[in-house]
TIMARBA-881942 format. One line per 3 residues: number of its first residue (from 1); their letters; for each residue x, y, z of N, C-alpha, C, O. Coordinates in steps of 0.1 Angstrom, whole numbers, plus 2048, in hexadecimal, padded with zeros to 3 digits. Layout:
NUM> a> X:Y:Z:X:Y:Z:X:Y:Z:X:Y:Z | ...
***
This chain:
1> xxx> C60:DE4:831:C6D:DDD:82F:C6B:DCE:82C:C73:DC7:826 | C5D:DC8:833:C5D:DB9:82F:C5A:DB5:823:C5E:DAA:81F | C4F:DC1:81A:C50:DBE:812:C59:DC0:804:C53:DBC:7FA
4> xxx> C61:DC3:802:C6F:DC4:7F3:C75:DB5:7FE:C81:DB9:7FF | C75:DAD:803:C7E:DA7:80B:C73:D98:803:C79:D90:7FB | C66:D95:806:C5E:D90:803:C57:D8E:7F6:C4F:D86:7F2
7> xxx> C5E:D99:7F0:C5B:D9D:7DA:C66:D94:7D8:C66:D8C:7CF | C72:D98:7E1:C80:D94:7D8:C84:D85:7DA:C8C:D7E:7D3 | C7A:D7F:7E8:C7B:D71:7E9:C71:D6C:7E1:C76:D61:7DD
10> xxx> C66:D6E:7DD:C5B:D69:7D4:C61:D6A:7C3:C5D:D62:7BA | C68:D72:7C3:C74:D74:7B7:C7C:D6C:7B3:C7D:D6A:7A6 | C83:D65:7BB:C8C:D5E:7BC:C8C:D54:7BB:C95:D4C:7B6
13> xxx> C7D:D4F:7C0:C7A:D46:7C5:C6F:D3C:7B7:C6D:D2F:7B6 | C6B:D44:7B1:C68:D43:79F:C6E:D44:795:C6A:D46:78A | C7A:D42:799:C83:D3F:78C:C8A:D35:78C:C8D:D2F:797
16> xxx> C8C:D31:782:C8E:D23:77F:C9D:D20:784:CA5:D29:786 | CA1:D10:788:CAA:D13:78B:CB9:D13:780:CC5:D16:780 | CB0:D0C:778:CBA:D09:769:CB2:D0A:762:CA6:D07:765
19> xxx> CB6:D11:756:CAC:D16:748:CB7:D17:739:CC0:D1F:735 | CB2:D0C:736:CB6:D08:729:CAA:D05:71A:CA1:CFE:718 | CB3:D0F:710:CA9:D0E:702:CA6:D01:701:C9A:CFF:703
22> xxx> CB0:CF6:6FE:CAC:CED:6FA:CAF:CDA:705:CB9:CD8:70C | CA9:CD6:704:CB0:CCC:70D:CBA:CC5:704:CB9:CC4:6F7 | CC3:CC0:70B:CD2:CBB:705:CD4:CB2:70B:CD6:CB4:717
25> xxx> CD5:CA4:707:CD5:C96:708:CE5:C92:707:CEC:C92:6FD | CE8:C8D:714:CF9:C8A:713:CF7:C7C:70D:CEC:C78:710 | CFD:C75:708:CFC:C6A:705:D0C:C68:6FA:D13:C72:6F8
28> xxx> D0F:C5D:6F6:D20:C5B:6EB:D15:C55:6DE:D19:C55:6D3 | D0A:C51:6E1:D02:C46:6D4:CF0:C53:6D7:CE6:C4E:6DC | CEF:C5A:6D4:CE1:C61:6D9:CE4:C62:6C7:CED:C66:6C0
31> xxx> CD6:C5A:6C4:CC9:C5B:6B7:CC6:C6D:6B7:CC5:C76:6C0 | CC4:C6B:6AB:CBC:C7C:6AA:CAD:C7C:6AC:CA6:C73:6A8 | CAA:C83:6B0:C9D:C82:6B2:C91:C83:6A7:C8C:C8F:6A5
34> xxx> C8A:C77:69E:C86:C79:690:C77:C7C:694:C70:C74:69B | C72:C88:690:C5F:C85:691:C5C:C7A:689:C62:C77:67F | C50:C72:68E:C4A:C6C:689:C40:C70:67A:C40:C68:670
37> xxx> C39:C7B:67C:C35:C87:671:C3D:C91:66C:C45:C94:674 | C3D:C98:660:C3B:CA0:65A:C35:CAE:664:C3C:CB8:667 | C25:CAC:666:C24:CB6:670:C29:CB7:67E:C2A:CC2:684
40> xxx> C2C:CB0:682:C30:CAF:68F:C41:CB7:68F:C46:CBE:697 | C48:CB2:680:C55:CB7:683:C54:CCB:681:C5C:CD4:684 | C4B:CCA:67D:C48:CDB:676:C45:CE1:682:C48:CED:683
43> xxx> C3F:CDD:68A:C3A:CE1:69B:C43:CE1:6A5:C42:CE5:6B0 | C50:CDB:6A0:C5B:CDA:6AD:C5A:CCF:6B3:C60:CCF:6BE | C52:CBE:6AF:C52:CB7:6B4:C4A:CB7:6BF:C4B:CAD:6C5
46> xxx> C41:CBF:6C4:C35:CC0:6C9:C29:CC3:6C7:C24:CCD:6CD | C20:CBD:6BE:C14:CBE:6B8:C07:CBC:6C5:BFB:CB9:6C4 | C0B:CBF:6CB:C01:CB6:6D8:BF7:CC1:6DA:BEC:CBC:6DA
49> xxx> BF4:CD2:6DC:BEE:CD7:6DB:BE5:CD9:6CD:BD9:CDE:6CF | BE7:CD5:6C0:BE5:CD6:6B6:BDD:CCA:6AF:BE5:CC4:6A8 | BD0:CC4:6AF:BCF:CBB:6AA:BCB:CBF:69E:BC9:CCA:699
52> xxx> BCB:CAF:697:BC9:CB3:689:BBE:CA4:685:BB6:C9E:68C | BC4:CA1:675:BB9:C96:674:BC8:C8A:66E:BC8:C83:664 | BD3:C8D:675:BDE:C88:673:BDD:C7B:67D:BDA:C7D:689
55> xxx> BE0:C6D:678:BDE:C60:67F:BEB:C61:689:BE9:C5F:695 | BF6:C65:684:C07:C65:68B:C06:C6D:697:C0E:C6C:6A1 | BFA:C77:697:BFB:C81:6A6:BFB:C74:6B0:C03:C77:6B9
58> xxx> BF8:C6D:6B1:BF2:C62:6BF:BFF:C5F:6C2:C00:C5D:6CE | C0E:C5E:6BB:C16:C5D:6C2:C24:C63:6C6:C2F:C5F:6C9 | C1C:C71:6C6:C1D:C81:6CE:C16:C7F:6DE:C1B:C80:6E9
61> xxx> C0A:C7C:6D8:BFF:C7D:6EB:BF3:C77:6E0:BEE:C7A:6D5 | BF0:C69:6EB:BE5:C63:6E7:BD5:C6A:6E7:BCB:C66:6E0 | BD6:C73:6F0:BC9:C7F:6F3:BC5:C80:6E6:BB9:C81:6E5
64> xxx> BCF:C83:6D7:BCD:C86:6CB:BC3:C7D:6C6:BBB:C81:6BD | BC2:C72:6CC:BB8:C6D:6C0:BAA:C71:6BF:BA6:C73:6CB | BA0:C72:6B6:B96:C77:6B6:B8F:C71:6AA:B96:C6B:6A2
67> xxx> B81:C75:6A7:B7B:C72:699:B81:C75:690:B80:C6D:687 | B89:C7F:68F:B8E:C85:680:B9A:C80:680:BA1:C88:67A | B9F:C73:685:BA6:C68:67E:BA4:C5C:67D:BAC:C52:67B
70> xxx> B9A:C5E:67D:B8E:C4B:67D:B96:C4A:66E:B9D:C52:667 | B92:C41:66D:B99:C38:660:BA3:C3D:65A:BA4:C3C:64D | BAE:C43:661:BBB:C4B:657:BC5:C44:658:BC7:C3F:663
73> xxx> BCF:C43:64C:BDB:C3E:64D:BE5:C48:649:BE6:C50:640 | BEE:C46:653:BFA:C52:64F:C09:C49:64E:C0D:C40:656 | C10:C51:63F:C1D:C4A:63C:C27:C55:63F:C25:C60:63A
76> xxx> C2D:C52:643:C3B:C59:641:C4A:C54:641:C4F:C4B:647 | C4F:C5F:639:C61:C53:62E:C6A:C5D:636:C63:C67:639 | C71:C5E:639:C7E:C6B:639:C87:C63:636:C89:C57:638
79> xxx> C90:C6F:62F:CA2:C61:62B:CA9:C6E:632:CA8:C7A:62F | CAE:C69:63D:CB8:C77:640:CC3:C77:63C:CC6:C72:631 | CCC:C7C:645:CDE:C7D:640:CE4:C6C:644:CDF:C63:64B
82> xxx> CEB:C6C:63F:CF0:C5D:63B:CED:C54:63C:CF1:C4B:643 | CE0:C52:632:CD9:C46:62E:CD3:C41:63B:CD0:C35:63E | CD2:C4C:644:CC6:C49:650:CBA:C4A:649:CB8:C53:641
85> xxx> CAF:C3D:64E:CA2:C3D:645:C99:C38:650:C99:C2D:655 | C90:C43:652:C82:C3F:65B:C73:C40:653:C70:C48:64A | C69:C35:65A:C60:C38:656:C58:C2E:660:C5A:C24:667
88> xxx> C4A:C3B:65D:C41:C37:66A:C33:C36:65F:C32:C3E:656 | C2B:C2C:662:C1D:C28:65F:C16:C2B:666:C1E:C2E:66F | C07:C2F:66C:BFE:C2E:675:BF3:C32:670:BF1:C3A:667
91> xxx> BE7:C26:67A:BDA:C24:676:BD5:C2B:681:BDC:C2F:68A | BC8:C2C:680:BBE:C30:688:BB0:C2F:685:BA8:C36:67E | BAF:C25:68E:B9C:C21:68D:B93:C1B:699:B95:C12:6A2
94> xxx> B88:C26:693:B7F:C22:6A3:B77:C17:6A4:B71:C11:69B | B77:C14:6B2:B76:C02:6B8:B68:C06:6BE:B68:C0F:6C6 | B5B:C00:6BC:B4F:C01:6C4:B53:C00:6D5:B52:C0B:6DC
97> xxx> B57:BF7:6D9:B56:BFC:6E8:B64:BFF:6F0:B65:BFC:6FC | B6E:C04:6E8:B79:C06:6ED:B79:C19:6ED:B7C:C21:6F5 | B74:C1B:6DF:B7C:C28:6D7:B84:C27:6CA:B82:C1F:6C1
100> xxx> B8E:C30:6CC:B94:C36:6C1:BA3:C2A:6C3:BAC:C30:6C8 | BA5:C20:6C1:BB2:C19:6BB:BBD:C1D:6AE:BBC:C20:6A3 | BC8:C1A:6B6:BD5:C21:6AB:BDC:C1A:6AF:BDC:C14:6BA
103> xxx> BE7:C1A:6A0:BF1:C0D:6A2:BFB:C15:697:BF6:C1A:68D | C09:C15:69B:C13:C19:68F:C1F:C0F:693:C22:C0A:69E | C28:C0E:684:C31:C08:67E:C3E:C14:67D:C3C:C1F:678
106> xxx> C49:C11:682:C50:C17:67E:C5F:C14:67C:C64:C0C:684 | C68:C18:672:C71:C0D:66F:C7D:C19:66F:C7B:C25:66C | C8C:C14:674:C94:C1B:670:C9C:C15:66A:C99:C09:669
109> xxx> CA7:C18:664:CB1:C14:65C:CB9:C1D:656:CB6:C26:64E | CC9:C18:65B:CD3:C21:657:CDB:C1C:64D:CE6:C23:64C | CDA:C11:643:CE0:C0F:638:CE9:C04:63B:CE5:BFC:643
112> xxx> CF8:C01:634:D00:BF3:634:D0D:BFD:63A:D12:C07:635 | D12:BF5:647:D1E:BF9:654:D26:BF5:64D:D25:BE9:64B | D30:BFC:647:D3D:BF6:643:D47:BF0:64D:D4C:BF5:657
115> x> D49:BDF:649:D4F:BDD:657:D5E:BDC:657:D64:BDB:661
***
């Protein structure tokens, strides 16, 4: 008898207390959430198990950087829905006694506010 008593508390006791698909951001002004990449948006906005020789992974999880983006430059444009316009630059190059260094640029802009 102690144990269905001791299954059903170890049961219970592993499940979550709230479980939700997506997380949902209360906010009246919440931005959409823009990837920085191309791949990164095709991944669900988590490229972090996935490396590539893509310079923009580093600002997913810095862990990404590696040789196979020594000297790479990555651009990217998106124009979304109403003349929302982002774009991210990033370098990546390796430093003799630091490592692997990265730096990106990134710009938004939503057009002229009718006032």
């Amino acid at each position: 008898m102690f144990r269905p008593t001791l299954a059903a508390l170890c049961l219970v006791a592993l499940l979550p207390a709230r479980a939700r698909a997506q997380a949902v951001e209360a906010g009246a002004f919440s931005l959409p959430v823009l990837d920085p990449t191309a791949r990164g948006a095709a991944l669900g906005g988590s490229p972090v198990a996935a490396p590539g020789a893509d310079a923009g992974n580093f600002l997913y999880n810095p862990a990404l950087l590696s040789d196979a983006v020594a000297d790479h430059v990555t651009l990217g444009y998106l124009n979304h829905l109403s003349s929302l316009r982002i774009g991210t630059l990033t370098y990546a190059r390796p430093v003799a006694p630091i490592g692997m260094v990265a730096g990106a640029i990134r710009f938004l802009g939503w057009g002229a506010v009718p006032r």
